[in-house]
N, C-alpha and C positions, 0 to 999 in steps of 0.2 A: 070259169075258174082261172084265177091268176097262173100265171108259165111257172114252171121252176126253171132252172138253170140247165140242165138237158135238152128241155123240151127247147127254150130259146138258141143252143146251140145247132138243132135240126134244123130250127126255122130258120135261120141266118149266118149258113157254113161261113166260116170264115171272119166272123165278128170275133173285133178285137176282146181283149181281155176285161179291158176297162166300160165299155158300151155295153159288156149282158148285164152287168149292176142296171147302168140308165134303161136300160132298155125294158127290165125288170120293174126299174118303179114307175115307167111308162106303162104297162100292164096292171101294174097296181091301183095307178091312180085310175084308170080307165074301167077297172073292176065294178059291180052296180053293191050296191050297199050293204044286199042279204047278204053276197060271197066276203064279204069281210068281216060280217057281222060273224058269220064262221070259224074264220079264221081268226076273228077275236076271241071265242068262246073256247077254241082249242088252245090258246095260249094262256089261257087264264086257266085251265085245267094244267096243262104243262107246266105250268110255273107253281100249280098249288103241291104236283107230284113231287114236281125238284126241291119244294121248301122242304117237303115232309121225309125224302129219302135224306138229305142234306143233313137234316134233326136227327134223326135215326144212326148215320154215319159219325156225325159228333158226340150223340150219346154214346156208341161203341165204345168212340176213344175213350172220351171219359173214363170208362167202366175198362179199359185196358189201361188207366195210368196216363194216360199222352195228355198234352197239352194243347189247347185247342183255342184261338180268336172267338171273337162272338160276331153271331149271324147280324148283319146289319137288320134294325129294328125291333131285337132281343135287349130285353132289358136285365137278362140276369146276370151274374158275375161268374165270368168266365176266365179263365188265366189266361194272361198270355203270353208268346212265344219267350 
């Protein structure tokens, strides 16, 4: 399983700020293909949550008067600011 950012600060006290990024996608890219396959599957669920809470949150407004952008990929008409 790829490091998070904790876990690389343990392995290698005193690493600079900028090197737990590289150091991170050194771990990534070295990951085998199910563990991303993973970590694809969770982002694509995470992303389907945030569209859906996102929608729900702009219908509020809506339904309170406020004026609201439209979600990139939305084809309805939406006012704006």
């Amino acid at each position: 399983m790829p490091a998070s950012t904790p876990q690389v600060l343990r392995d290698m006290p005193g690493i600079a700020h900028g090197e737990v990024s590289a150091e991170l996608g050194r771990r990534w890219r070295a990951a085998d293909a199910a563990t991303k396959q993973v970590y694809g599957e969770r982002a694509v669920q995470d992303a389907r949550r945030a569209t859906a809470e996102l929608r729900m949150y702009r219908a509020y407004l809506v339904h309170q008067g406020l004026h609201v952008c439209p979600v990139r990929g939305e084809h309805r008409e939406w006012v704006w600011y």
